[in-house]
C-alpha positions in Angstrom: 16.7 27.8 -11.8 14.2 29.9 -13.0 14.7 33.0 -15.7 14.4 35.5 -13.3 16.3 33.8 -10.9 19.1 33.3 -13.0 19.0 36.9 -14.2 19.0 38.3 -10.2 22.0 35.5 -9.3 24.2 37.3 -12.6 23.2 40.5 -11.5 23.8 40.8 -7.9 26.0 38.1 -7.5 28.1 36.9 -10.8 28.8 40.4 -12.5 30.2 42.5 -9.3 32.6 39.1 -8.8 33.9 39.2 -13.1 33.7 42.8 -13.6 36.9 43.1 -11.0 38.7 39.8 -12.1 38.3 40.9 -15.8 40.3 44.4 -14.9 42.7 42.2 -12.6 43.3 39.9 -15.4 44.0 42.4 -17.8 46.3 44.4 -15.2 47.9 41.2 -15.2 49.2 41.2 -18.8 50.3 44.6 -18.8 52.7 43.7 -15.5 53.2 40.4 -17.4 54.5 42.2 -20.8 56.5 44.7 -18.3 58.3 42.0 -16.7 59.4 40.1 -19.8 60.3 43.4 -21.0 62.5 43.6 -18.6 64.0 39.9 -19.3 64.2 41.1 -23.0 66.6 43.6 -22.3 70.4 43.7 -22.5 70.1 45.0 -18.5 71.2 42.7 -16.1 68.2 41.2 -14.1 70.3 42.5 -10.8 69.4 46.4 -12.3 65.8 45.5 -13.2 65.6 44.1 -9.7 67.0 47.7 -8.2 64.5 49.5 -10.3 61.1 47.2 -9.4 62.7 47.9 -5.2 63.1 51.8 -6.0 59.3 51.6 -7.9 57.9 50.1 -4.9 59.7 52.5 -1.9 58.3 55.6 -4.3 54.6 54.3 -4.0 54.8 54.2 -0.3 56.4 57.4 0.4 54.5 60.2 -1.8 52.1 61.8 -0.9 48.6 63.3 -2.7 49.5 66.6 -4.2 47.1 69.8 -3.1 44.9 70.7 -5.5 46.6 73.8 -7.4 45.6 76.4 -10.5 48.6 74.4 -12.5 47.9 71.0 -14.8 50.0 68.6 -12.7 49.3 65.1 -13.0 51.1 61.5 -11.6 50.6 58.6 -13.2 51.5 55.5 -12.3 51.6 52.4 -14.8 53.0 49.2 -15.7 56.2 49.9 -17.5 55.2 48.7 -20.8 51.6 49.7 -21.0 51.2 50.8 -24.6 47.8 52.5 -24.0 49.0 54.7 -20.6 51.3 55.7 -23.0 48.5 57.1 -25.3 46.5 58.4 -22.6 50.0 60.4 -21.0 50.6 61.7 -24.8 46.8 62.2 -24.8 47.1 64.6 -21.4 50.6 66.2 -22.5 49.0 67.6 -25.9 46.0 69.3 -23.1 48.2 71.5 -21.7 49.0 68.8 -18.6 52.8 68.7 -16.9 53.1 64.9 -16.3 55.4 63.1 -13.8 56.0 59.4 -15.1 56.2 56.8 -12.6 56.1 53.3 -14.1 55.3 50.6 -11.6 55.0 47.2 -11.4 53.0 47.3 -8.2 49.7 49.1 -9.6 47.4 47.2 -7.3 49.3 48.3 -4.2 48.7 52.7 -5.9 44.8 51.8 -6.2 44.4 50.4 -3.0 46.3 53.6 -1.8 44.1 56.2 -3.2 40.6 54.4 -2.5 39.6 53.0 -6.5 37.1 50.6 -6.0 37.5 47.2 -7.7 34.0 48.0 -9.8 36.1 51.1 -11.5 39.3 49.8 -11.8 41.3 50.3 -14.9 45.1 49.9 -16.0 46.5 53.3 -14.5 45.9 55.7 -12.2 46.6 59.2 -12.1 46.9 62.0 -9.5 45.8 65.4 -10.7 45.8 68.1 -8.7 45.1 66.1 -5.7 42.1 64.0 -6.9 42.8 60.2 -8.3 41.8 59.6 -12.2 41.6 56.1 -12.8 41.8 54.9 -16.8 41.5 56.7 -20.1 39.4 59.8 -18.4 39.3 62.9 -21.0 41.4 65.6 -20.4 37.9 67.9 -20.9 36.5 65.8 -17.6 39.4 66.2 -15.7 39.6 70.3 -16.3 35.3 70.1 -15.6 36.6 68.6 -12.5 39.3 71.3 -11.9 37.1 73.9 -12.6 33.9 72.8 -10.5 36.0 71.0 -7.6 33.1 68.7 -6.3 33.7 66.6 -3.0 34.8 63.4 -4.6 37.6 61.1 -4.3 37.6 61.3 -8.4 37.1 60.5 -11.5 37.2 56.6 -13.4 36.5 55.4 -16.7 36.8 51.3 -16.0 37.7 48.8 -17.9 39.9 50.2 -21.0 36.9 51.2 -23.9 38.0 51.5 -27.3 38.5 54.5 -28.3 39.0 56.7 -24.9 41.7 58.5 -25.4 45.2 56.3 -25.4 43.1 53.2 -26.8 42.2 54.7 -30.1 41.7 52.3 -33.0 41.0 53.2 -36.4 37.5 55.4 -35.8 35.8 52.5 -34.3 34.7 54.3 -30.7 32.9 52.3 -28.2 30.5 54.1 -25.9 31.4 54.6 -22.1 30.9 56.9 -19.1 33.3 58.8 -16.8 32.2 58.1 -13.3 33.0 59.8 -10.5 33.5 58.4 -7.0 33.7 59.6 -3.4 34.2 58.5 0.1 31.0 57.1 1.1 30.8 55.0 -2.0 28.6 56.8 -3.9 29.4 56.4 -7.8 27.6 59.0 -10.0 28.0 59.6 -13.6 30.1 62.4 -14.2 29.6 62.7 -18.5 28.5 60.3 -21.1 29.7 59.4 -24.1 28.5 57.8 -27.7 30.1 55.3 -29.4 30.6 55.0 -33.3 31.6 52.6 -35.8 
């Protein structure tokens, strides 16, 4: 196989296929550490059942919110996600009211609100009626409050070091916030520079 060949094949081919199964994988653990968790604790596995049950039923019976002037935001995560954590502490010092609802059926939300696989990350949020997926800045999601474009939302894939909830030490990876609508269109919605 020729250079350029190879290069096209990764491309077009390889990278849309390990992009997804990298955030899948990594979706994974987080359920993974949620459910032994679970195991971990004094509870008896009969509770933990009843909670995963009541988790699911919640998923399939709310609805989006409307879009309002107030900070309200959804998120739903695996139960022991550390960096959710972070980004929901993250939100809460921005001046954003936050229902909490930990879920070990996160595939089943994204598929719900529309997140393509390409933009996936470990939680997703509903603010004000449009879907956030991953450590998004609370400063994007206001610019999206504030300008109110015709997109589905906002996504930063992947979990980047140093987004907000994924902070460590001042090492900051660059990454962008994309935003995503209906038709599939992905656009880049703000851009940001890494540091070491």
């Amino acid at each position: 196989m020729s250079h350029k060949k190879f290069i096209y094949c990764w491309q077009k081919r390889l990278l849309p296929i390990l992009i997804p199964t990298a955030v899948r994988v990594a979706v994974i653990i987080c359920l993974t550490a949620g459910v032994l968790g679970i195991w971990g604790n004094t509870a008896s596995i009969s509770y933990a059942h009843a909670q995963l049950v009541s988790s699911h039923r919640g998923i399939q019976n709310q609805q989006t919110p409307s879009k309002s002037t107030a900070l309200n935001a959804t998120v739903y995560h695996s139960p022991d996600c550390n960096c959710c954590g972070g980004w929901i502490d993250h939100l809460k010092a921005q001046g954003f009211k936050i229902t909490d609802f930990p879920t070990p059926d996160i595939e089943t939300v994204k598929q719900k609100y529309n997140v393509p696989d390409n933009l996936s990350s470990c939680h997703t949020a509903i603010v004000n009626g449009y879907v956030i997926e991953g450590h998004v800045p609370a400063d994007d999601i206001k610019r999206l409050l504030q300008e109110e474009p015709k997109v589905i939302g906002l996504s930063v894939p992947q979990m980047p070091v140093g987004t907000p909830g994924m902070e460590m030490e001042n090492r900051k990876d660059p990454f962008s916030v994309f935003s995503f609508d209906r038709n599939d269109s992905v656009a880049v919605f703000n851009n940001y520079k890494g540091s070491r």
